[in-house]
C-alpha positions, 0 to 999 in steps of 0.5 A: 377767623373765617369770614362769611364769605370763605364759609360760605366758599368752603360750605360750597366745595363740601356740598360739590365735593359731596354731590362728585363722592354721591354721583360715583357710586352706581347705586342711587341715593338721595336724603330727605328732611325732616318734612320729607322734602328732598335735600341731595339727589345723586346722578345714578337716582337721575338716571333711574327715575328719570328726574333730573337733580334740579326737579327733584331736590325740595320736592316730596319723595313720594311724588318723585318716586311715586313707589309701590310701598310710599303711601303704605309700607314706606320704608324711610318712614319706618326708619325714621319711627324706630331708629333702625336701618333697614336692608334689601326692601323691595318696591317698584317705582314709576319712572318720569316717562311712566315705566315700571322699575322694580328696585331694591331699598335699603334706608338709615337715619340722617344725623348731624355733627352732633348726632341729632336726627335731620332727616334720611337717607336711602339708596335704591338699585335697579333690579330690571336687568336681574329681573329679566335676566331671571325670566330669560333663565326661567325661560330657558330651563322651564319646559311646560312648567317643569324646572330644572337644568340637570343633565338628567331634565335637560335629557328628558326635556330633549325627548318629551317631545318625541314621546308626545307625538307618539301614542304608546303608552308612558309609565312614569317612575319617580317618588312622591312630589317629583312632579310626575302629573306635570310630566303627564300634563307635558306629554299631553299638551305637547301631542295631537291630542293636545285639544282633546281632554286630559283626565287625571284620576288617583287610583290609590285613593279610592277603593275598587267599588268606587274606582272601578264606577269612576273608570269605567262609568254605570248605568242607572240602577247598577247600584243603590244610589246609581239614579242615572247613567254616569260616564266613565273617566275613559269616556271623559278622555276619548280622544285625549290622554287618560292619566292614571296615578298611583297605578301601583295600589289597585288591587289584583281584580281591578288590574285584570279589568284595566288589562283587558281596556289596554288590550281591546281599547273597550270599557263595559259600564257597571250594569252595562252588557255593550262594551264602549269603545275608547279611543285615549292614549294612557299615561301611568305613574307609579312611586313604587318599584312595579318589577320588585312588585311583580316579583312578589305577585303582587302586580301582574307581569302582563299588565306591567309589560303592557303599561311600560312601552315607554318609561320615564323615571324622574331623579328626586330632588336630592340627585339634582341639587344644582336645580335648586337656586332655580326652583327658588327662583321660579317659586319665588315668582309664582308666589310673589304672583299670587300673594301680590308681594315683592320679595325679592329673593332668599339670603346666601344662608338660606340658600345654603340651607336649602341646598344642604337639605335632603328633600324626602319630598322632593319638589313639592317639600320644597315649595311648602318651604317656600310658601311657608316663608312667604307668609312669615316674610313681609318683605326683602329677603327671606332670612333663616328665621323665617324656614322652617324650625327644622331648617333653621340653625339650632343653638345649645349653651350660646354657641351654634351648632353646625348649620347648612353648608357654607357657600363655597363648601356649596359651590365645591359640591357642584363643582364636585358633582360636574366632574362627575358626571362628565368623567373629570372633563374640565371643559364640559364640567365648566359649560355645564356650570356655565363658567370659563373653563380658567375659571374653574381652574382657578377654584379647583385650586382655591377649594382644594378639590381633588383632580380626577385621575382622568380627565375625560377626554377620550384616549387614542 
């Protein structure tokens, strides 16, 4: 028989051998009781709260951790009422010296020898360095709050601000939800004019009574209801930028009187006889194809010319799917932003399922998705119930149907996609990716990607 002495020997070589096995792992871990008073507290908890093992064991958690979610939305608690381990909560903590560190939660149930129930266990990583990787990466892609990394942003990230300091008229191609007021917006703010106003109006909204009064203003008695003279939305921008949306809607009439403005920089008030002179800088931006527009004679050949000194044409999201994981990420901030939550990111399948989708709206199809899956996530990641029924995998007769693509036929696609677009040339294929160039060799070969015939270098 052992004898109290070598029990309690043996009882102190497990529990030092336990705190060695709990103090090698990077994450941080500690256990409570039942009366939530800590009982085991590793090295790596010590290092990210700043309490030292010895303060922390027989204390409260709450008042070790002091976390955003302990006095609400403690994930521990909700562990230990239903049974169920939970993954990948978010909270921010405060630190021993005051610091804010945002963490990632997962918890379970503590039970003894004989399955009885004694108390939790969670296990906590610090998120600082992803969160400032993240803002450094946001910070890097974004320009005036545009997002994207494709080579086509990138290209009109480089010349945005050479079209700023000019003061040519700007034409803006691209479909719908791409983000061409955000365009207009950068231009603006990016040139002289940057402390004069920007006027932003939708031509396709409104009929040609009323868009010809909001542009142009009237004077008091030009109509029934004209009680008193309105300025014009020209004479709102003089000296600014005026930014006419939907300019492929107005009517043949109203391209006449908007043709003459752009050629004489002059405006006539409804029930005005004295023209006003205007001193604005246009931007126009359209969804349809104004050259096939002008073809059929439904948009004047010499308002078109006029309008299009410059021309922007923004890729759908569908031919830059490589922004994706990033406008995840920049959306995820901004909503976390507004509805004081903490979630932490999306799951590898949702993100292959957004990668998947074809985006016929674009940008801000994307952000309603989003959004959506904010409301319905309460926290952690957003998994694939929470997307829309459309986006979320369909089952018949048990079995699942094919879903988004998987990460590595994702990650094939990108990698198919670089060395397209730099004619098969590995190196710049690889910098593009933001990989070694070993690297990509490695999974070129691993996934079966076919080499192009070329490899893009230049021949002599």
């Amino acid at each position: 028989m052992i004898s109290n002495m070598e029990f309690i020997m043996l009882k102190d070589t497990f529990a030092k051998r336990q705190d060695a096995i709990l103090d090698s792992i990077n994450e941080g871990v500690f256990t409570i009781d039942l009366d939530w008073r800590i009982t085991s507290f590793n090295l790596a908890a010590e290092r990210i709260t700043g309490v030292s093992r010895s303060e922390a064991i027989g204390e409260p958690c709450c008042e070790v951790f002091r976390a955003s979610i302990c006095e609400n939305s403690c994930v521990l608690k909700q562990t230990l009422s239903t049974g169920s381990p939970l993954v990948n909560a978010t909270a921010h903590i405060i630190t021993n010296s005051g610091g804010r560190v945002p963490i990632r939660i997962s918890t379970a149930e503590l039970k003894d020898a004989n399955g009885q129930v004694i108390g939790g266990v969670e296990t906590f990583q610090d998120l600082s360095q992803i969160e400032q990787l993240q803002k450094e990466l946001t910070k890097q892609y974004t320009f005036e709050d545009i997002v994207g990394r494709s080579p086509a942003m990138m290209q009109l990230f480089e010349i945005l601000p050479q079209i700023a300091e000019s003061s040519s008229t700007v034409l803006i191609q691209g479909p719908s939800g791409t983000g061409k007021e955000l365009f207009a917006r950068a231009i603006h703010n990016l040139s002289p004019r940057k402390n004069k106003p920007m006027v932003a109006v939708n031509c396709g909204a409104l009929p040609d009574t009323l868009l010809e009064s909001e542009l142009f203003g009237h004077k008091a008695g030009a109509f029934t209801d004209a009680k008193r003279d309105k300025p014009g939305r020209f004479a709102q921008a003089d000296g600014g930028t005026i930014f006419l949306d939907e300019i492929g809607d107005i009517s043949q009439a109203m391209q006449v009187r908007l043709l003459r403005v752009l050629q004489e920089r002059i405006v006539e008030p409804l029930g005005s006889v004295k023209p006003v002179p205007v001193d604005v800088r246009i931007v126009a931006a359209t969804n349809k194809d104004l050259v096939e527009l002008v073809r059929k004679g439904e948009f004047r050949e010499d308002l078109y010319y006029r309008i299009m000194v410059i021309r922007l044409n923004l890729p759908g999201l569908k031919q830059r799917r490589e922004d994706i994981p990033l406008l995840v990420d920049h959306l995820m901030a901004k909503f976390n932003r507004l509805q004081g939550k903490d979630i932490a990111g999306v799951t590898d399948e949702v993100l292959a399922r957004l990668m998947d989708h074809d985006y016929p709206g674009n940008v801000r199809e994307l952000e309603n998705i989003i959004e959506q899956a904010f409301v319905l996530c309460r926290g952690g990641l957003i998994q694939l119930h929470h997307l829309p029924p459309e986006l979320r995998p369909t089952t018949t007769g048990g079995s699942t149907e094919s879903g988004p693509m998987s990460i590595l036929t994702m990650e094939k696609h990108l990698i198919n996609e670089a060395l397209r677009r730099h004619g098969g040339n590995r190196k710049r294929a690889s910098e593009d990716l933001g990989i070694d160039t070993s690297t990509l060799y490695r999974k070129i070969k691993a996934l079966d990607i076919e080499i192009p015939e070329t490899d893009g270098r230049r021949r002599r």
